[in-house]
PAFI-605203 format. One record per residue (C-alpha): chain; x negated, y negated, z negated. Coordinates in nm, 3 decimals, decimal comma. Each point is the difference from the previous one (the first is absolute). Layout:
<sites>
mol A	u X	v Y	w Z
...
</sites>
This chain:
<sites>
mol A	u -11,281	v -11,157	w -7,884
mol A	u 0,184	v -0,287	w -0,149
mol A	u -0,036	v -0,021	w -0,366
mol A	u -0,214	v 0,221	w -0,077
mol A	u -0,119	v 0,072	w -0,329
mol A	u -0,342	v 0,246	w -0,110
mol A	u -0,073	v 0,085	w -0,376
mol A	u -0,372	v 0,045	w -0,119
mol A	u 3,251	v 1,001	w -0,452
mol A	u 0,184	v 0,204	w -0,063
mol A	u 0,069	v 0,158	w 0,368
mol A	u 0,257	v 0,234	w 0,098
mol A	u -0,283	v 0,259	w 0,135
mol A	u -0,195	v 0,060	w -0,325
mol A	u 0,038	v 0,347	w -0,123
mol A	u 0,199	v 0,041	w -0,260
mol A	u -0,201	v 0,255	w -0,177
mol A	u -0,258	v -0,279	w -0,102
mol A	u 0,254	v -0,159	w -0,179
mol A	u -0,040	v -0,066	w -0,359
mol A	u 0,114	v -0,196	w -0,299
mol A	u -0,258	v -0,297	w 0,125
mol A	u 0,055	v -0,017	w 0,359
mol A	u 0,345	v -0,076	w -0,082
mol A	u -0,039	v -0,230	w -0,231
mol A	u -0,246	v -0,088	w 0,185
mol A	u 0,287	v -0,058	w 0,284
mol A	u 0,220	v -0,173	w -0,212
mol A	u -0,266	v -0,286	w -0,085
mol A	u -0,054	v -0,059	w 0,378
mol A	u 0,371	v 0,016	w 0,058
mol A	u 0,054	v -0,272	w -0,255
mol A	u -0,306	v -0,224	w 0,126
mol A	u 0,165	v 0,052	w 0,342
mol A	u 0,285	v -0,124	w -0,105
mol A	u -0,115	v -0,314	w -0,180
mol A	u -0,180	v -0,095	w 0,276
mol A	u 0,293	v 0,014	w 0,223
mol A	u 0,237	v -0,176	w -0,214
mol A	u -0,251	v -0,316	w -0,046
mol A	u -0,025	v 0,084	w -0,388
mol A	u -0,241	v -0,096	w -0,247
mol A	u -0,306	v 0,068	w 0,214
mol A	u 0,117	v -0,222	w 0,254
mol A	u 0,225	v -0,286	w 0,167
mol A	u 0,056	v -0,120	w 0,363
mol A	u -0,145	v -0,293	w 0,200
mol A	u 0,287	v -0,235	w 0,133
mol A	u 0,232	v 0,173	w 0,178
mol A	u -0,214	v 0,293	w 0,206
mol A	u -0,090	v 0,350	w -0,178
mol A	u -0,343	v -0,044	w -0,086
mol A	u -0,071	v 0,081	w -0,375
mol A	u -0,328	v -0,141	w -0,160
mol A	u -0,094	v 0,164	w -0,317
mol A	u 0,054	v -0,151	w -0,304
mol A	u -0,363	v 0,189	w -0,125
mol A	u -0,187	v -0,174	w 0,226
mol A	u 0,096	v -0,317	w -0,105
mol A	u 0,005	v 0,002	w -0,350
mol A	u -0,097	v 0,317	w -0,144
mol A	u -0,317	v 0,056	w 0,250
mol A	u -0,226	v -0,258	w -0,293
mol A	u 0,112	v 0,200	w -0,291
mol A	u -0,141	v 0,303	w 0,129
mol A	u -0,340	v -0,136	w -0,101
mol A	u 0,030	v -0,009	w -0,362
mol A	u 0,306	v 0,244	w -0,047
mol A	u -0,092	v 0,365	w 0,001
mol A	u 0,107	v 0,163	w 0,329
mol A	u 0,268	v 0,310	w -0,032
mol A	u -0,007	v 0,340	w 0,172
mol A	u 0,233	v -0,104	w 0,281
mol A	u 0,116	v 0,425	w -0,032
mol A	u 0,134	v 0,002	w -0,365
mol A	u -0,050	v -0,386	w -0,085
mol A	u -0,256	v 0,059	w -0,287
mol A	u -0,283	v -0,152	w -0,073
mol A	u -0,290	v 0,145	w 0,183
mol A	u -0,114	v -0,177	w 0,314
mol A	u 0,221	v 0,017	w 0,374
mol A	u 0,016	v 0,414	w -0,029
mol A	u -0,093	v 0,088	w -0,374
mol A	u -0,159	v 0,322	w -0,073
mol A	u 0,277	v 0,250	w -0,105
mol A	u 0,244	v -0,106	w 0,289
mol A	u -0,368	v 0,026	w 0,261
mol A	u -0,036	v 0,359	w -0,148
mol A	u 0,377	v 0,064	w 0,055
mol A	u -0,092	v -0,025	w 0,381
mol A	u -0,062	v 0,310	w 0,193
mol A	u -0,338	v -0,044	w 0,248
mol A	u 0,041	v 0,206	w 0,335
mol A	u -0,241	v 0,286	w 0,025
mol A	u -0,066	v 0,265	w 0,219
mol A	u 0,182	v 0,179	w 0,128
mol A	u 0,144	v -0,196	w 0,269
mol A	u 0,108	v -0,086	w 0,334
mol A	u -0,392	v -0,100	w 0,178
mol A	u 0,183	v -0,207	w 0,184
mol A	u 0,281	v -0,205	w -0,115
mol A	u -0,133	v 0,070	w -0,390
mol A	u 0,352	v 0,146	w -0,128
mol A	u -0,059	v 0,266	w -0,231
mol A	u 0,031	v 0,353	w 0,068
mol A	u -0,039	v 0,339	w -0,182
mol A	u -0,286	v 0,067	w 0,226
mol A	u -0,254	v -0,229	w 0,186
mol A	u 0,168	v -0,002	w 0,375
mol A	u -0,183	v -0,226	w 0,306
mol A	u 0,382	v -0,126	w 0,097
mol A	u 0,343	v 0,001	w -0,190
mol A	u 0,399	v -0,073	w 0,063
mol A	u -0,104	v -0,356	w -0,145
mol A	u -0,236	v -0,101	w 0,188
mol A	u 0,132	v -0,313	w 0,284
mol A	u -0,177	v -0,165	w 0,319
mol A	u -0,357	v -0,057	w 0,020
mol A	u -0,116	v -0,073	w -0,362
mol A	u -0,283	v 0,231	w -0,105
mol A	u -0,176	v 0,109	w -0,337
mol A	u 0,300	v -0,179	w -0,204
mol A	u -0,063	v -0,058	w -0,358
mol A	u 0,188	v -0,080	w -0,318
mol A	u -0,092	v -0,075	w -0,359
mol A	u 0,269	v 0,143	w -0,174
mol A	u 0,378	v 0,149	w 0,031
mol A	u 0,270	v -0,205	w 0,035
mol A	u 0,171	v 0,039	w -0,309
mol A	u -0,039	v -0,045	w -0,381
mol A	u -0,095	v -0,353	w -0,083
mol A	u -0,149	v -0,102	w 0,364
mol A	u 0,315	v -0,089	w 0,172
mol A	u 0,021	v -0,286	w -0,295
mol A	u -0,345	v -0,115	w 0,056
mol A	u 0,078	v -0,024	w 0,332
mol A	u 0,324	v -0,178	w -0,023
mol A	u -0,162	v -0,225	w -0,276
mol A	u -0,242	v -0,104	w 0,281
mol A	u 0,238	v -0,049	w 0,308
mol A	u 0,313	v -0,127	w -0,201
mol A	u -0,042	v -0,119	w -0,318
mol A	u -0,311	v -0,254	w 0,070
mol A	u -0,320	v 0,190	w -0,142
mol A	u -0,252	v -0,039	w 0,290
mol A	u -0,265	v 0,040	w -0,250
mol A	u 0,115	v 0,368	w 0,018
mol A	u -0,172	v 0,092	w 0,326
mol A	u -0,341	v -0,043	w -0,152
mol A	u 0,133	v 0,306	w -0,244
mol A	u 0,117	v 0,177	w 0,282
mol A	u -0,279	v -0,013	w 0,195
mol A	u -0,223	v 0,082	w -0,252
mol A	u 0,138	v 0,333	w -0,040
mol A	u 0,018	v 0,033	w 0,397
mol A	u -0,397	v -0,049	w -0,003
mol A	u -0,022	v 0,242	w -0,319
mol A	u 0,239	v 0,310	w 0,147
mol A	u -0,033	v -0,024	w 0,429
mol A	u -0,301	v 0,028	w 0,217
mol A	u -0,096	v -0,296	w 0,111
mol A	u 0,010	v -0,062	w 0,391
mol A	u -0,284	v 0,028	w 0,237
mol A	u -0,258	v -0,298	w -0,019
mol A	u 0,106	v -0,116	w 0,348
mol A	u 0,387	v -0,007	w -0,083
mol A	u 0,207	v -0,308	w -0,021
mol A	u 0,196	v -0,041	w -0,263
mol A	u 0,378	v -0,146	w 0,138
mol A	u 0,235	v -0,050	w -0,260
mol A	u 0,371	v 0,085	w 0,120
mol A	u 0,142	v -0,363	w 0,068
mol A	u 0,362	v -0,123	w -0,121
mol A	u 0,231	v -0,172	w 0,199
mol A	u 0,004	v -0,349	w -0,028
mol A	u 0,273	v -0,068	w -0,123
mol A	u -0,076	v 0,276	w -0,281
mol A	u -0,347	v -0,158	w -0,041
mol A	u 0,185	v -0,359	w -0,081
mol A	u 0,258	v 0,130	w -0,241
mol A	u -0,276	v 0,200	w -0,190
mol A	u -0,304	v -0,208	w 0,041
mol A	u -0,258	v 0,268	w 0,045
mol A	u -0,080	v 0,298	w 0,183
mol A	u -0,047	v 0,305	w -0,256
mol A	u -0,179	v 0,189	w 0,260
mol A	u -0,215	v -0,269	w 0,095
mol A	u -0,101	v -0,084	w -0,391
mol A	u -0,083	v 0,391	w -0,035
mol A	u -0,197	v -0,020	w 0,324
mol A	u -0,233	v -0,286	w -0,100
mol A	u -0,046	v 0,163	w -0,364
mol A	u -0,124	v 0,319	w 0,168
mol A	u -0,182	v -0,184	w 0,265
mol A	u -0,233	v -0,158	w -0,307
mol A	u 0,018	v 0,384	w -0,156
mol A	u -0,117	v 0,219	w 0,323
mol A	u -0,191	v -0,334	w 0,201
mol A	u 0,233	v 0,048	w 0,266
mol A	u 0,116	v -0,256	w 0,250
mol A	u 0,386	v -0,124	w -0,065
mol A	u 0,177	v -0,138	w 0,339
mol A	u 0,333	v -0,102	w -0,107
mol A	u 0,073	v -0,187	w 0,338
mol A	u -0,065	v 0,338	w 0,230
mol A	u 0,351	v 0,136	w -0,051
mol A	u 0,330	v -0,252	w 0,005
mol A	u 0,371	v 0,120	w -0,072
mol A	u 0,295	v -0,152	w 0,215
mol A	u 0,363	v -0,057	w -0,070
mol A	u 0,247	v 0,077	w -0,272
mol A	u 0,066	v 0,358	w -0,136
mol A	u 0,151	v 0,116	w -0,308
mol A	u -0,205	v 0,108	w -0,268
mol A	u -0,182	v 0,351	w 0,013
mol A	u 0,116	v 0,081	w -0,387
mol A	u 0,268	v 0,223	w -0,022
mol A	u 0,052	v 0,086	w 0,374
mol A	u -0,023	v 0,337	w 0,085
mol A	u -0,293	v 0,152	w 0,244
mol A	u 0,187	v -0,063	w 0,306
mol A	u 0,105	v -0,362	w -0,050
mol A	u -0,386	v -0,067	w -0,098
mol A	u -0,111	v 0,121	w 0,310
mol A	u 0,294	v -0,196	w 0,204
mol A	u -0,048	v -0,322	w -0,187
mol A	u -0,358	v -0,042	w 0,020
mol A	u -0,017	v 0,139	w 0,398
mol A	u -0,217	v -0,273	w 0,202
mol A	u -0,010	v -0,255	w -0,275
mol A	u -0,409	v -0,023	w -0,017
mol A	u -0,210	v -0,175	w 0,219
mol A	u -0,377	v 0,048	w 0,025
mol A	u -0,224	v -0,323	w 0,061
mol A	u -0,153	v -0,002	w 0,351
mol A	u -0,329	v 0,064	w -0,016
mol A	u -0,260	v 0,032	w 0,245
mol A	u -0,174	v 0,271	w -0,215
mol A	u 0,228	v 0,130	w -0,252
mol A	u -0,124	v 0,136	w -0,315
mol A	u -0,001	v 0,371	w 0,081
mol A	u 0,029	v 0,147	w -0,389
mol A	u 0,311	v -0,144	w -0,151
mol A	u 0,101	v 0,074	w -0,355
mol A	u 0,324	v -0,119	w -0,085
mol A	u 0,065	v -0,074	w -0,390
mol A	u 0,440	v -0,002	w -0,090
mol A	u 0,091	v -0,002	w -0,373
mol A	u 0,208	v 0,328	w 0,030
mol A	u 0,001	v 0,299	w 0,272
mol A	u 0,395	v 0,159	w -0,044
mol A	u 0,084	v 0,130	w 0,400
mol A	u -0,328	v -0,193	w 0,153
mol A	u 0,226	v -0,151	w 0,276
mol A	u -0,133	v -0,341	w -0,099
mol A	u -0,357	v 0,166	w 0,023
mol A	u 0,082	v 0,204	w 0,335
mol A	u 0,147	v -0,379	w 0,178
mol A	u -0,293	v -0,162	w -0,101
mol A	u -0,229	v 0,243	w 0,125
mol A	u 0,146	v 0,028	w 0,294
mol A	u 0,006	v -0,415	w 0,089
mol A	u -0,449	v 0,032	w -0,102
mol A	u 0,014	v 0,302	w 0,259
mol A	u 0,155	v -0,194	w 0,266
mol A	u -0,225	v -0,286	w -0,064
mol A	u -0,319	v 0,191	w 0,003
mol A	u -0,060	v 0,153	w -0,308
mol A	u -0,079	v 0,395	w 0,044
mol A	u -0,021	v 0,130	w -0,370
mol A	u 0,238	v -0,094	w -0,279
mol A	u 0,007	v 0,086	w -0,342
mol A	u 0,158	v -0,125	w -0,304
mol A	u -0,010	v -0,089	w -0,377
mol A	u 0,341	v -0,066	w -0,254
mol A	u 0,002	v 0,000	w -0,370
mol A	u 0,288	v 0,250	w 0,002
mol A	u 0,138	v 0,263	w 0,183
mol A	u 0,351	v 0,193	w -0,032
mol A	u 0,055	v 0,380	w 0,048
mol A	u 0,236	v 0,026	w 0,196
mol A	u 0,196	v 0,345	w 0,147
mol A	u -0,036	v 0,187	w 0,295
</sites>
């Protein structure tokens, strides 16, 4: 199976009603990192004359990490990469909750509005608000791959972990997404909770083709259009038959539900799946 591995935003669908003094500052920081990123600023600069960014941290911040005391990358404190008052500011997803896709619910239910395409037994960490959309916009934008080790260690700490003979298949990037940032956040969380559960890790069984705009901010229906058809399973003779696919955060699960549906077509029969976060959405 390729390379295989084994261990011994703020969107326009979130519901309102969650919304509180941190998720929008919360909002605000991510809006600001967005935008720093975009213009080239201080984090970054351009290579010749093609878009591709390299980050200034990796080059010559990355050595000072080792003897300068890390911050909380969620209120900039010291405290470590998620420090303790901004990790008990996040809300873990209990029961109840959709069996199914993992949204919560007033009341356990097998199936619920949320639930998309052939993904089965979803699960979540926490909600998608208060400080975790900043820990996960520290990670993907602002250079803090360390991050997914923190991320995943509350993923092995809050959701079940997946059947002994499930793959673990991180949600891949595209490449030209995968240049510009240097890493694949799934994939780091993947191999951190591969070492956590001793699961396998194939991060070669699922490819994404083409160009797309980016998922943040798009509403349900442009999700779903924009990532239509743009997975591709691996050909394999026998395909791993338990897939668990592991995404940073679950908002409409389109991205989850086109994934899915590129294993199923290539073989594999049950898919489940594992993010950090999830959003509540309506409906």
């Amino acid at each position: 199976m390729g390379a295989t591995h084994c261990g011994v935003s703020s969107y326009g669908d979130v519901d309102p009603a969650e919304d509180g003094d941190w998720a929008r500052r919360a909002r605000r920081r991510c809006r600001r990192s967005a935008r720093g990123s975009a213009d080239g600023g201080a984090d970054s600069w351009h290579v010749g004359g093609d878009a591709r960014r390299v980050n200034l941290h990796s080059l010559l911040f990355a050595p000072l990490r080792a003897i300068v005391p890390s911050t909380c990358a969620a209120c900039g404190l010291p405290g470590g990469a998620c420090c303790a008052a901004c990790r008990g500011d996040l809300r873990p997803l209990l029961d109840p909750m959709c069996q199914r896709c993992g949204h919560p619910l007033s009341v356990d239910a097998p199936r619920c509005a949320q639930c998309r395409g052939r993904v089965t037994g979803a699960r979540a960490a926490v909600s998608y608000d208060g400080p975790a959309p900043v820990l996960v916009a520290a990670l993907k934008d602002r250079g803090r791959p360390a991050l997914a080790v923190e991320l995943a260690t509350m993923m092995a700490e809050l959701t079940p972990a997946p059947a002994v003979a499930a793959v673990m298949v991180p949600i891949p990037l595209t490449p030209a997404r995968l240049t510009r940032r240097g890493f694949n956040q799934s994939d780091l969380i993947a191999q951190e909770l591969g070492r956590r559960w001793g699961r396998c890790v194939d991060r070669d069984l699922l490819s994404r083709t083409g160009q797309h705009a980016p998922q943040r901010g798009a509403s349900a229906t442009r999700r779903g259009e924009q990532v239509r058809g743009v997975f591709r399973a691996t050909a394999h003779d026998s395909p791993p038959q338990l897939v668990c696919l592991i995404d940073d955060v679950h908002t409409t699960g389109a991205t989850l539900a086109a994934a899915a549906q590129a294993l199923w077509v290539g073989g594999t029969r049950t898919i489940t799946a594992r993010c950090f976060a999830r959003a509540t959405l309506r409906g």
